[in-house]
SERO-463473 format. One record per residue (C-alpha): residue in three letters; x, y, z. Coordinates in nm, 4 decimals. Example, Ala and Ser with C-alpha at 12.3 -4.5 7.8 and 13.67 -1.06 7.14 Angstrom:
REM residues 2
+---------+----------+----------+----------+
! residuo !        u !        v !        w !
+---------+----------+----------+----------+
!     ALA !   1.2300 !  -0.4500 !   0.7800 !
!     SER !   1.3670 !  -0.1060 !   0.7140 !
+---------+----------+----------+----------+
This chain:
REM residues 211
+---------+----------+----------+----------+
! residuo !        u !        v !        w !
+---------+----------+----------+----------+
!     UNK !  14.6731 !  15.4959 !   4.1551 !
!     UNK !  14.8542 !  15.2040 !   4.0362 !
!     UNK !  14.7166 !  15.0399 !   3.6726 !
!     UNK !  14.4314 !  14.8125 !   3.7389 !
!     UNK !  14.5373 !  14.4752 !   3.5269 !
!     UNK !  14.2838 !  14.1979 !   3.7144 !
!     UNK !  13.8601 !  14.3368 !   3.7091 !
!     UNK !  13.5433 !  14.2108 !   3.8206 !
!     UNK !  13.4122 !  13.9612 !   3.5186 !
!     UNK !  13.0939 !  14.0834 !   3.3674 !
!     UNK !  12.8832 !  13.8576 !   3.4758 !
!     UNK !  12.9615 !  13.9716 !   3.8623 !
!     UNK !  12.8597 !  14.3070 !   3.7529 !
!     UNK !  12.5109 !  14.2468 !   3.6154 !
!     UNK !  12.4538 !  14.0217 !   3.9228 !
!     UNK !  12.5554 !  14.3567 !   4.1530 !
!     UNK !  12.3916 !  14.5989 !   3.9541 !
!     UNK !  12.0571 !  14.3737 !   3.9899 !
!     UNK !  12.0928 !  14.3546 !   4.3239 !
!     UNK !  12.1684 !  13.9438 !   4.3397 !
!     UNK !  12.5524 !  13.8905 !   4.5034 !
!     UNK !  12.5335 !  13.8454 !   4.8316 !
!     UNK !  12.6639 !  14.1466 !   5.1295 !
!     UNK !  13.0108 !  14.0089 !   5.1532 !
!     UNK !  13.0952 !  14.0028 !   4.7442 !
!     UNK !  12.9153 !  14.3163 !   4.7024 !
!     UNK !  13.1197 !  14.4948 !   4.9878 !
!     UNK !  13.4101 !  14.3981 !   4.7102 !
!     UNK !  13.2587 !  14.4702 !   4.3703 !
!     UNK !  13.1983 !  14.7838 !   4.5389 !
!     UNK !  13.5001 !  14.8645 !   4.6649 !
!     UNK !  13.6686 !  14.7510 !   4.3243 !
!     UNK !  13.4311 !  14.9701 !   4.1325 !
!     UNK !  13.5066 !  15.2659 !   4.3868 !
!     UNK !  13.8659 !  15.2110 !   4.2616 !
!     UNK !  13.8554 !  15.1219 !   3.8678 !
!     UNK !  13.7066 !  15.3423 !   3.6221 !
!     UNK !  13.6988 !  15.0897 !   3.3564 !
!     UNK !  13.4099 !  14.8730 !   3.5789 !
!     UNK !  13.2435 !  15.1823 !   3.7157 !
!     UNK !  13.1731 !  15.2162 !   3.3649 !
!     UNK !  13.0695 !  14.8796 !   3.3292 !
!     UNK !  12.8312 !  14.9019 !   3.6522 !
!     UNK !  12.6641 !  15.2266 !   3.4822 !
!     UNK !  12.6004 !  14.9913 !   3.1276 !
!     UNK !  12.4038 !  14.7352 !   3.3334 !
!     UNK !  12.2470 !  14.9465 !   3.5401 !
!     UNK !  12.1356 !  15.1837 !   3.1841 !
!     UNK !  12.0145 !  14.7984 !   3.0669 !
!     UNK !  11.8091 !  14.7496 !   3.4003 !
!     UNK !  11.6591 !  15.0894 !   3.3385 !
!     UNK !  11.5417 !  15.0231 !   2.9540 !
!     UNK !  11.4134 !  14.6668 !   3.1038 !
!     UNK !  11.1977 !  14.8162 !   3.3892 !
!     UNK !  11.0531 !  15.0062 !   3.1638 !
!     UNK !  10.9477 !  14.7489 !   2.8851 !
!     UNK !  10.8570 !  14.5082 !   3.1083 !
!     UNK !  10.4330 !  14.4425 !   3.1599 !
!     UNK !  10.2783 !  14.6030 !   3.4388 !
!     UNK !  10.1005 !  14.4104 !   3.6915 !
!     UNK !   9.8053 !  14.5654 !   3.8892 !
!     UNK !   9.8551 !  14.5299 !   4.3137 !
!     UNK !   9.5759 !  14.5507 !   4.5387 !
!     UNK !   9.4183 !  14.8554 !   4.6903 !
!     UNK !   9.5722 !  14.6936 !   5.0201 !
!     UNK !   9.9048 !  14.6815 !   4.9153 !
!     UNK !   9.9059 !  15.0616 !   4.7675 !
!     UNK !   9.7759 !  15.1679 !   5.0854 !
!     UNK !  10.0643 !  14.9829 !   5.2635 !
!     UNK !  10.3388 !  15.1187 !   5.0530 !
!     UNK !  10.2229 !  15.4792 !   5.0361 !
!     UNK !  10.2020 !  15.4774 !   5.4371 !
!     UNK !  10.5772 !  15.3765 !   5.4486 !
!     UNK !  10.6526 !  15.7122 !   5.2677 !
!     UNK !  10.5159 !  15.8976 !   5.5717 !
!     UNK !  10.7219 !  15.6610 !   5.8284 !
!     UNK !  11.0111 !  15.8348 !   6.0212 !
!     UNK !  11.3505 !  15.7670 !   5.8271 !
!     UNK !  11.7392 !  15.8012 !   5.9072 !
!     UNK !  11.9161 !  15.7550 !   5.5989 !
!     UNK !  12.2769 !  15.5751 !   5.6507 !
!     UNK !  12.5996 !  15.8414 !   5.6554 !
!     UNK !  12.8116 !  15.8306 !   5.3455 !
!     UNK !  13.1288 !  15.7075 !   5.4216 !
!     UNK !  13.4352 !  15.8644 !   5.2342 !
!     UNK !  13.7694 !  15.6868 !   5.1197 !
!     UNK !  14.0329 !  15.7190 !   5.4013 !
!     UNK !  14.3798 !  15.6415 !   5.3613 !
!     UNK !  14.3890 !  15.3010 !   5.1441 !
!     UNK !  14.0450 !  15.2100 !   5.2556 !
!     UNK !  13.7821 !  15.3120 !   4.9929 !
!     UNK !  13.4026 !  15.4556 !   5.1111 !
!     UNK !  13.2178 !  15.0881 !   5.1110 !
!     UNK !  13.5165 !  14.9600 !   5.3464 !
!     UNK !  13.4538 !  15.2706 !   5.5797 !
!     UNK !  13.0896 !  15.1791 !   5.5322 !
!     UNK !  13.1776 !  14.8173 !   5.6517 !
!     UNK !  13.3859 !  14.9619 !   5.9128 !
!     UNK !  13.1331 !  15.1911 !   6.0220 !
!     UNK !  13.3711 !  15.4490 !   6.0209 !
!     UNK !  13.6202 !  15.3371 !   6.2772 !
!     UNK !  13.9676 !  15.2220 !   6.1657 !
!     UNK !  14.0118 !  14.8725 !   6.1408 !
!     UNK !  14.0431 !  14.5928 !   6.4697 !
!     UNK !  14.3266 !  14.4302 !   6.3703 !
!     UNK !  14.3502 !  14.0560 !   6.5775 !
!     UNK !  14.6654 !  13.8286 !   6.4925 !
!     UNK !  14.6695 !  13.5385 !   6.3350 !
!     UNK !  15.0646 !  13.4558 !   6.3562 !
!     UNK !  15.3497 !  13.5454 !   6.1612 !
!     UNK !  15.2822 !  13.8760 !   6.1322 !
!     UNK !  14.9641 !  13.8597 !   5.9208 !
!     UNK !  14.6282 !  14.0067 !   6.0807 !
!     UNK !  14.2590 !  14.0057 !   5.9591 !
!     UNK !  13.9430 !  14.2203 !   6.0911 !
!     UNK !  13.6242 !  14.0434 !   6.0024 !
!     UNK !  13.3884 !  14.3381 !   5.8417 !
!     UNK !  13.1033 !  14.0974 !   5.8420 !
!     UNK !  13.0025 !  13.6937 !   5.8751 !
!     UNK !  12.6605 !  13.5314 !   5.8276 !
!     UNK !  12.5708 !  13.1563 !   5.6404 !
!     UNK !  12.6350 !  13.3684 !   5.2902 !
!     UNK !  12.9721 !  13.4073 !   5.3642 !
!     UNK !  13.2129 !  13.6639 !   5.5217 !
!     UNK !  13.4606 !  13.9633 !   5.4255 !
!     UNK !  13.7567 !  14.0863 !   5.5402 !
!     UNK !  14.0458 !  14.3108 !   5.5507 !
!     UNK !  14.3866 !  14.1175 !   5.5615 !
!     UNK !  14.6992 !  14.2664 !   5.6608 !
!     UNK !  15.0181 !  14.0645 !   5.5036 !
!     UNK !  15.3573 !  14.1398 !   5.6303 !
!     UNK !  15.6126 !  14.1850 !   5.2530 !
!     UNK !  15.7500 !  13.8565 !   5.1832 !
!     UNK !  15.4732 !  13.6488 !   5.4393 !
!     UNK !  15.3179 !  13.3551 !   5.2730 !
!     UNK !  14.9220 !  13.2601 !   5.3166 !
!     UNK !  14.9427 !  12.8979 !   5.3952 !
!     UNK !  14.8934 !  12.6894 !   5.1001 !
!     UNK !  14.4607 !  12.6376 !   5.0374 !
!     UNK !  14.2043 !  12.5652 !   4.8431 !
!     UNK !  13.8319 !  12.6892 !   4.8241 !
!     UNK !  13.5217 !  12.4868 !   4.8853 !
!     UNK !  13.3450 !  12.7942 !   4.7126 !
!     UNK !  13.4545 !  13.1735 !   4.5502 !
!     UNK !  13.6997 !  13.3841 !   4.6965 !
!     UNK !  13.7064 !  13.7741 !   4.5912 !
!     UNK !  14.0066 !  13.9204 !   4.7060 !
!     UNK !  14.0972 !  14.2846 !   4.6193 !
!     UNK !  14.3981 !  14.4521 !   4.6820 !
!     UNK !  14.4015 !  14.7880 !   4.8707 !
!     UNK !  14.7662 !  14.8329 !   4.9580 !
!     UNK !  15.1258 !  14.6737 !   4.8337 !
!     UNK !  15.0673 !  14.3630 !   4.6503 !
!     UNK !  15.1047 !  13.9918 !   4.6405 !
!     UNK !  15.1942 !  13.7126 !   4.4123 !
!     UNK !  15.0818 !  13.3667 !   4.3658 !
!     UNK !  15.0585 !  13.0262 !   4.0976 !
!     UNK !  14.7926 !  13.2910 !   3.8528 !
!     UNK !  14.9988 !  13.5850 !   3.8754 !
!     UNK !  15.1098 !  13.9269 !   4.0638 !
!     UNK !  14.8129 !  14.1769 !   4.1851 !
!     UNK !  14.9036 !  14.5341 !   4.3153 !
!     UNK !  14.6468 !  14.7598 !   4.4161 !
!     UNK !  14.3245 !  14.7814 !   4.2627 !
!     UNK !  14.3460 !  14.4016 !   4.1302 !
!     UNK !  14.0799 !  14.1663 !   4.2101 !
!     UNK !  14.1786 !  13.8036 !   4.1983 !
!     UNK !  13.8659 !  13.5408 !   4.1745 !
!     UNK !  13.9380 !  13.1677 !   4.3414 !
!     UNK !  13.7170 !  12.8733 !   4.2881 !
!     UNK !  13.7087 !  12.5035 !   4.3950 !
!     UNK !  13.9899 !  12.4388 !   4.1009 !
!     UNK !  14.2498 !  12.6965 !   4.2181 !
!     UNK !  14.5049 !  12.5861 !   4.5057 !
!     UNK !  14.7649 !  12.8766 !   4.5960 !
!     UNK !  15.0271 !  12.9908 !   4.7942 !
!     UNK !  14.9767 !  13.4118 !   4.7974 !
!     UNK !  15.2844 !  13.5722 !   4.9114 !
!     UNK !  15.2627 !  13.9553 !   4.9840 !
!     UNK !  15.5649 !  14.0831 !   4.7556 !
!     UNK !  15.8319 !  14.3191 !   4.9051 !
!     UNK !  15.8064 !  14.6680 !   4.9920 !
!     UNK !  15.4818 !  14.7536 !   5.1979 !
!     UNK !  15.2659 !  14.5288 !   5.3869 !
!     UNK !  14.9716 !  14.4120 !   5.1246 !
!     UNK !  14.6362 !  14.4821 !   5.2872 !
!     UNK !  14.4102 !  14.3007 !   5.1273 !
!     UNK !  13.9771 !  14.2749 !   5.0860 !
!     UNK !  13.8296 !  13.9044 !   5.1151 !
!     UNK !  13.5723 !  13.7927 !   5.0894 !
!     UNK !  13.4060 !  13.4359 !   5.0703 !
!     UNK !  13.0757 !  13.2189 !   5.0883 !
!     UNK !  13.2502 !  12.8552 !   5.2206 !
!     UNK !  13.5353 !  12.8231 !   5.4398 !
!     UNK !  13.8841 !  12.7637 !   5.3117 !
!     UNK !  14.0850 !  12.3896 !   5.2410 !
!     UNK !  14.3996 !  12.4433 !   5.4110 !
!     UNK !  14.6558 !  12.1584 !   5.2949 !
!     UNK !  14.8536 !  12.1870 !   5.6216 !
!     UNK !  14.7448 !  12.0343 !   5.9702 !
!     UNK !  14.8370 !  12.3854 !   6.1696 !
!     UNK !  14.6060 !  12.6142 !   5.9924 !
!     UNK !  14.3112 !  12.3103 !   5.9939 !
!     UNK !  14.3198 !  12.3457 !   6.3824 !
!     UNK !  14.3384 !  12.6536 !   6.3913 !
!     UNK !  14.0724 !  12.7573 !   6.1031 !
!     UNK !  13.7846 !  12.7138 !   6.3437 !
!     UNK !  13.9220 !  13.0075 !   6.5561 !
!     UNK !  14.0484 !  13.2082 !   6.3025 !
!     UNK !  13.7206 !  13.1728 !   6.1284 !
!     UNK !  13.8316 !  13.1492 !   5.7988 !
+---------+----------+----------+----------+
């Protein structure tokens, strides 16, 4: 494993540990944690801090109604979810995303590819596949972007990220990545507003690319 240079900020880890970021950032907080043991540390401090908070914080009494309703759940049939394992460059809460299968690449020119994991008004994630040397057309973000890298790396106006790195866009950033030689970068995204493109193509075409 590559050194880990780019993390997820603090504040994105209290908001996973309590349960707050929405499915398609915590697919990639998850996967980044999966990946970094600096952060998986990090995760374990806030969730230590939930613990000692539970625990302090003033009971409130529920109805006899409620109890009843709860307790019954415990006797309702349940399937828990398989546990999904890292394969390859895809960590355990990709293969969750993917179900398992290996990903459905569909082109989206030049080379580069995507497989939408997951879409819904909160935003979407996805894996990207970046031939080296193949440009993302030049954007901006009309929200947050969390993209993690899973294999090569790319390059762009904040910086290089190899694998393991988590970059963070916001309305303020405007960049060109570019996947750096060697391997194709495959990369995790995932965001909660669509994209700015700067160019005309990639406007007509972001309603069918989705992105």
């Amino acid at each position: 494993m590559s050194v880990i240079n780019h993390h997820v900020p603090d504040a994105l880890l209290a908001a996973y540990a309590a349960g707050n970021l929405p499915h398609a950032f915590a697919v990639v907080v998850a996967s980044h944690v999966s990946m970094c043991p600096q952060c998986r540390a990090g995760l374990q401090a806030h969730q230590v801090v939930g613990g000692v908070l539970l625990e302090e914080t003033e009971t409130v009494a529920v109805s006899a109604g409620m109890k009843d309703d709860i307790l019954s759940l415990l006797d309702a049939p349940y399937t828990p979810e398989p546990v999904y394992e890292r394969s390859g460059v895809y960590p355990g809460p990709v293969m969750q995303a993917l179900k398992g299968r290996a990903p459905r690449w569909k082109t989206l020119g030049m080379g580069v590819r995507q497989d939408i994991l997951s879409e819904d008004r909160h935003g979407s994630v996805r894996l990207l596949y970046i031939p080296p040397g193949q440009a993302v057309p030049d954007h901006g973000h009309n929200g947050m972007e969390l993209t993690l890298v899973l294999q090569g790396s790319f390059s762009d106006e904040t910086g290089r990220f190899g694998v393991g790195d988590l970059e963070i866009a916001d309305e303020e950033l405007e960049h060109t990545p570019v996947a750096d030689p060697g391997e194709a970068c495959i990369c995790l995204a995932a965001t909660d507003a669509r994209l700015r493109f700067n160019a005309m193509l990639p406007r007509l075409l972001q309603p069918i690319f989705r992105i």
